[in-house]
KOLLUMMAR-727219 format. One record per residue: x, y, z of N, C-alpha, C in turn; residue in one letter. Coordinates in pm, whole numbers, padded with zeros to 5 digits, always signed. Layout:
<rs>
XYZXYZXYZa;...
</rs>
This chain:
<rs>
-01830+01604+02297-01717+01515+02305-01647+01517+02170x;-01514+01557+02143-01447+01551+02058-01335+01462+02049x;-01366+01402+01948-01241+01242+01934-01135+01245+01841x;-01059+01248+01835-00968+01228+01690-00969+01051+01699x;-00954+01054+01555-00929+00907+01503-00903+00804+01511x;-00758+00814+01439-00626+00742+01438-00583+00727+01530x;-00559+00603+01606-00525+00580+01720-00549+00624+01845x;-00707+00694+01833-00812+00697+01943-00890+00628+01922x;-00934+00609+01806-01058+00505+01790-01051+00416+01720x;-00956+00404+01637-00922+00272+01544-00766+00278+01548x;-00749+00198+01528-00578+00127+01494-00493+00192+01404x;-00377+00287+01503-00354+00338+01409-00211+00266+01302x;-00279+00331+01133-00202+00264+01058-00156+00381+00981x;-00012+00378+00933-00018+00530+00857-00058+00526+00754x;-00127+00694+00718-00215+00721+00580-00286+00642+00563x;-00395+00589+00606-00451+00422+00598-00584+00520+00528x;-00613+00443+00403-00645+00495+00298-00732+00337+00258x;-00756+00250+00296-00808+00103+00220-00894+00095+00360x;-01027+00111+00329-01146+00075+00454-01139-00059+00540x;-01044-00140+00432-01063-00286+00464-00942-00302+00596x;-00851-00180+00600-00766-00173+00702-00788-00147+00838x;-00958-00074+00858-00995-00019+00940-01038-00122+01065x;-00987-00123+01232-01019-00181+01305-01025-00108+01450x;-01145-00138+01504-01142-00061+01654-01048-00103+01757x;-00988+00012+01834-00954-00050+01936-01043-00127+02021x;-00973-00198+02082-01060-00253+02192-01118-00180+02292x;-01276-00181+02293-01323-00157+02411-01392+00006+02359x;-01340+00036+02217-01427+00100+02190-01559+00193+02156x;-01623+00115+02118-01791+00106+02050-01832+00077+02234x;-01760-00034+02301-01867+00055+02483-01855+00161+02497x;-01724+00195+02466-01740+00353+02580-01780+00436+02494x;-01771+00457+02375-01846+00531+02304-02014+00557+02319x;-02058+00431+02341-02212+00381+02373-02211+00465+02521x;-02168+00435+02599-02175+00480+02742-02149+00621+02748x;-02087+00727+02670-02073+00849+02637-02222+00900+02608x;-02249+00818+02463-02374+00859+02414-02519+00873+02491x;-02477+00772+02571-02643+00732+02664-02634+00864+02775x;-02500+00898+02863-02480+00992+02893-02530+01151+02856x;-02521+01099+02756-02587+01253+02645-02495+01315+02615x;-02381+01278+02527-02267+01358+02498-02318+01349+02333x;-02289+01419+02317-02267+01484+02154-02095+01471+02049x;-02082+01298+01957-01956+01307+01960-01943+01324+01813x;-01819+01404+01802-01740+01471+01690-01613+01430+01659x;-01610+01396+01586-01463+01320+01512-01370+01495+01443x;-01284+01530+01522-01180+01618+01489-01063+01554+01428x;-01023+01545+01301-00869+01443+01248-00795+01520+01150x;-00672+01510+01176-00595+01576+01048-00568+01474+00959x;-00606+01483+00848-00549+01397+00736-00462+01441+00576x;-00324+01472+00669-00237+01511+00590-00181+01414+00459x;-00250+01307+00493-00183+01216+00377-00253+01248+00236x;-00370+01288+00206-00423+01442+00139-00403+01489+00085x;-00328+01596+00154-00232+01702+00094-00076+01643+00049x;-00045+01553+00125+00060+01540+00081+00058+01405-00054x;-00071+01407-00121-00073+01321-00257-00092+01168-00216x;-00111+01101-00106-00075+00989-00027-00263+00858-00071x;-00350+00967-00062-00438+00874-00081-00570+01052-00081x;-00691+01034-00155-00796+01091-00167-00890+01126-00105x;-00963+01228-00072-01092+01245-00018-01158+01128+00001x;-01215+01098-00140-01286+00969-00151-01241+00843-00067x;-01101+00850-00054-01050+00696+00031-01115+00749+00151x;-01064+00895+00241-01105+00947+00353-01249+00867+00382x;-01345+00955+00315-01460+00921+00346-01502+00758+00321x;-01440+00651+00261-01486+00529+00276-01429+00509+00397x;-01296+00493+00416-01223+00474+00545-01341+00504+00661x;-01410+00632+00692-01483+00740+00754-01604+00593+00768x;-01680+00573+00660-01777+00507+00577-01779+00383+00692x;-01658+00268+00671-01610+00142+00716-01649+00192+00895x;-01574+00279+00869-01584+00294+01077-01670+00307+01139x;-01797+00370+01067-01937+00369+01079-02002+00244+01081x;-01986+00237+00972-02031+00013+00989-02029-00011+01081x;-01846-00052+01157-01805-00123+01282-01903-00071+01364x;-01943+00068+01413-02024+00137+01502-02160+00091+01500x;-02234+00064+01363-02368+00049+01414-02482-00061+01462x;-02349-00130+01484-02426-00262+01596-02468-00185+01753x;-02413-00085+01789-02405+00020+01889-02451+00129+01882x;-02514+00149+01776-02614+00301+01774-02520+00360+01792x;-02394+00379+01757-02295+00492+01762-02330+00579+01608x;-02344+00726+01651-02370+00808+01511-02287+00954+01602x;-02216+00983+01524-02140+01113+01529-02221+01219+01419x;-02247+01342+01518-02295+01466+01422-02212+01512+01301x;-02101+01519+01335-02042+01561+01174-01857+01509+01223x;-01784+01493+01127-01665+01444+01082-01615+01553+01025x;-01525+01635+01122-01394+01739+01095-01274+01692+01040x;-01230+01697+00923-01093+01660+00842-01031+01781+00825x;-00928+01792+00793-00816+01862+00778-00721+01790+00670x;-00756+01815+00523-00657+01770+00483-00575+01820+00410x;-00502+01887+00472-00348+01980+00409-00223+01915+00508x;-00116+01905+00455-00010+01869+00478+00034+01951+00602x;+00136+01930+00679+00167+02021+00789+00238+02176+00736x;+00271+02137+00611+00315+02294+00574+00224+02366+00522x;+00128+02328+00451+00020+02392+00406-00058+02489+00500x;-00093+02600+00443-00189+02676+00548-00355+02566+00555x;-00374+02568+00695-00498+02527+00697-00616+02601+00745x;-00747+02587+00752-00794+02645+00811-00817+02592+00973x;-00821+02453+00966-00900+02373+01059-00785+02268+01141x;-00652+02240+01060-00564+02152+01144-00533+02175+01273x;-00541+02063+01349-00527+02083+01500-00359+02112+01544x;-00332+02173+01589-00401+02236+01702-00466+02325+01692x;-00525+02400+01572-00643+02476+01544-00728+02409+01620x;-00840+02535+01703-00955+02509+01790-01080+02515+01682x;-01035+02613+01558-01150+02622+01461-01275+02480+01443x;-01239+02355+01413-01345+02327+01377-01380+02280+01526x;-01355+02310+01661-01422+02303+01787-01540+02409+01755x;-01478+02544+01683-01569+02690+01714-01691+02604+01627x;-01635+02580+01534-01757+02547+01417-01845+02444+01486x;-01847+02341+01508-01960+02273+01611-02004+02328+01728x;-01937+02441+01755-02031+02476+01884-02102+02580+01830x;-02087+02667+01710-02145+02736+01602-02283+02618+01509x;-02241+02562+01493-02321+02500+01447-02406+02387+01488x;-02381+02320+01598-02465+02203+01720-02505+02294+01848x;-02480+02422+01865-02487+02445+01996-02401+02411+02109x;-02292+02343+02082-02217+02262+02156-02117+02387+02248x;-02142+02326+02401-02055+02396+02570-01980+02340+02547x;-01837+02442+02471-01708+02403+02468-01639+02389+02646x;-01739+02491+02705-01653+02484+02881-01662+02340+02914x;-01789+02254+02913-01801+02151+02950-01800+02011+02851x;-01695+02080+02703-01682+01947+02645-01522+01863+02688x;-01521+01789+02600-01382+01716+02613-01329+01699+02484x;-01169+01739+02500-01125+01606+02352-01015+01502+02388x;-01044+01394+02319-00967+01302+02329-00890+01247+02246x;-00776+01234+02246-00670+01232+02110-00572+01133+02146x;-00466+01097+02074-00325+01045+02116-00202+01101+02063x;-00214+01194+02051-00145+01330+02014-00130+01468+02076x;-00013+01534+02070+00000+01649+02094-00104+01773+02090x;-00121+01754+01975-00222+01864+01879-00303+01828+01927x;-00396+01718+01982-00554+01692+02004-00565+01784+02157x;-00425+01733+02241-00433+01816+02366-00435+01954+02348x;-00366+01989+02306-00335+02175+02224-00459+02202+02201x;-00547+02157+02075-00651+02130+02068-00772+02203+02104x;-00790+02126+02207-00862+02138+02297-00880+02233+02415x;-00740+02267+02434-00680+02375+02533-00713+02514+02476x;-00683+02497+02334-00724+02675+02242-00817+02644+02266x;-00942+02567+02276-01087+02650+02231-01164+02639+02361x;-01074+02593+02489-01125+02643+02617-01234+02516+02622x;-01215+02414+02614-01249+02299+02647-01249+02256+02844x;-01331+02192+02888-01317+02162+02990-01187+02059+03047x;-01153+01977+02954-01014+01881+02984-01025+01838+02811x;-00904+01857+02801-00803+01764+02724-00754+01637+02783x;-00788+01499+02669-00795+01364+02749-00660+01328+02616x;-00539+01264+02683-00450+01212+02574-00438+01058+02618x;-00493+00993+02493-00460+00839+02566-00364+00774+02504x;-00305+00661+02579-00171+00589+02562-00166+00553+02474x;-00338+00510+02395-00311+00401+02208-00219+00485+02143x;-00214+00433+02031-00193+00509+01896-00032+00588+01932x;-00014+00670+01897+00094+00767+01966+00112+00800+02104x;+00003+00805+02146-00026+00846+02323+00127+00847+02384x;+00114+00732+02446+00223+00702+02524+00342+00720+02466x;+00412+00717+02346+00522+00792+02309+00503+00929+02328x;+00393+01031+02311+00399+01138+02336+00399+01194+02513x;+00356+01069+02634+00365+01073+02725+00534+01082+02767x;+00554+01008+02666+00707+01025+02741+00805+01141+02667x;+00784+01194+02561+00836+01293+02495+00808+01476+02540x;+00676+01465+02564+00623+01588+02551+00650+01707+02651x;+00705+01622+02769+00724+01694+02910+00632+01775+02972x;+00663+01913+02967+00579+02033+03039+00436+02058+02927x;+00466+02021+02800+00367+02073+02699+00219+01998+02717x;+00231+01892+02791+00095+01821+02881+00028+01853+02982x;+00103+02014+03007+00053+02029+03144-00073+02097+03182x;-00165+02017+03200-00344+02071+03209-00419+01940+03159x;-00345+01860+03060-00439+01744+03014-00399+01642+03165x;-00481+01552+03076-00501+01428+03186-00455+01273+03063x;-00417+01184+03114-00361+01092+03078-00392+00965+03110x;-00436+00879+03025-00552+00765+03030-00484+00637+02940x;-00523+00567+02968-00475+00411+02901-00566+00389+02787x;-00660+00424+02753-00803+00421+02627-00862+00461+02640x;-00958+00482+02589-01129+00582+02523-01221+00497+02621x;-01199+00393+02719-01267+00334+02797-01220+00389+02921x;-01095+00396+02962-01093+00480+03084-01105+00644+03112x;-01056+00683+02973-01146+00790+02920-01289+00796+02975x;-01350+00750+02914-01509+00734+02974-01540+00768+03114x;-01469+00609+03162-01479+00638+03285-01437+00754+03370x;-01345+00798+03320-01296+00953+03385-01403+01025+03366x;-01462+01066+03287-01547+01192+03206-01692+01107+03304x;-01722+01025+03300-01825+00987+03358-01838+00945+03522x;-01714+00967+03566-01682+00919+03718-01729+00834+03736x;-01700+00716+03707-01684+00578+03753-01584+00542+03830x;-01655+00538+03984-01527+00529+04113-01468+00376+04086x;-01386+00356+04134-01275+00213+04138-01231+00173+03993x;-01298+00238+03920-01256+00130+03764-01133+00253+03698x;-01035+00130+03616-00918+00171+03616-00960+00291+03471x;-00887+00449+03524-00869+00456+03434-00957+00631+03533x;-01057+00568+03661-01129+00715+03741-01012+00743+03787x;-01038+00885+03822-00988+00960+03929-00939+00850+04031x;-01027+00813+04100-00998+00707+04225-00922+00610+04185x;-00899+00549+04088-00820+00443+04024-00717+00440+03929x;-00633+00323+03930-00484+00362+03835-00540+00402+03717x;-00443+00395+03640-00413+00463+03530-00424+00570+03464x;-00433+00665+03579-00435+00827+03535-00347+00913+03597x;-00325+00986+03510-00143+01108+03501-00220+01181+03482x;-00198+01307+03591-00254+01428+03564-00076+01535+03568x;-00038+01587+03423+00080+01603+03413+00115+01741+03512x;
</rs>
């Protein structure tokens, strides 16, 4: 299971660089939990151009990183490793999404079935993403950017699936019939 961040999993704020800024969306730390018990394997994929572009430090990164962990471990939430990207969008990168690279690298390095993983983003790039490295579905949810990119993106969505949060998320990836957010139930755009 591959997650981006910012406005998949916490609130997004720009360049948010002060740990003390850091807050989950709602509904969170369950479905994350309910992933995990599942037996998913989750990976934080994020670009953090604010970085490269002089905006705030590694060091902020990783407290920021640090704080979100906290929130998590009332929930036994632990992610194998934390993919950053931090070069600016003009910068060559190795790893910025829509680079599939650091997908290759965890499945290089965890063993991880890119056929049968997922990523979940609120962005363009997380769907892209996911699509280069031959992922089983690309999940774009409405937080964060989502839904502006639902309504912007047109044809460039076409293969992901489209969710209201990382909780109906879940429920999709886990088929949970009637609850909003399955197959069987609202809140899903398959573009």
């Amino acid at each position: 299971m591959f997650l981006d961040r910012d406005g998949t999993l916490i609130t997004e704020k720009v360049y948010l660089s002060d740990p003390a800024g850091v807050e989950l969306l709602p509904g969170v730390a369950a479905a994350l939990r309910r992933l995990s018990d599942a037996g998913f394997r989750l990976v934080i994929v994020t670009n953090q151009s604010g970085i490269g572009r002089g905006y705030y430090t590694e060091a902020d990164l990783h407290r920021v990183n640090a704080r979100l962990l906290e929130l998590l471990a009332p929930w036994r939430i632990q992610f194998d490793k934390i993919y950053f990207a931090p070069e600016a969008p003009d910068q060559p990168s190795r790893g910025r999404k829509p680079s599939p690279q650091f997908l290759f690298d965890a499945r290089d390095e965890f063993g991880v079935d890119l056929g049968a993983s997922y990523v979940i983003g609120d962005k363009l790039a997380d769907v892209q993403c996911g699509q280069n490295a031959g992922v089983k579905q690309s999940v774009l949810v409405r937080t964060g950017y989502g839904a502006q990119v639902e309504r912007t993106a047109g044809g460039q969505l076409q293969g992901a699936v489209v969710v209201d949060d990382l909780g109906a998320a879940a429920d999709l990836i886990l088929g949970v019939p009637g609850r909003p957010g399955s197959l069987e139930g609202g809140g899903v755009r398959t573009p």
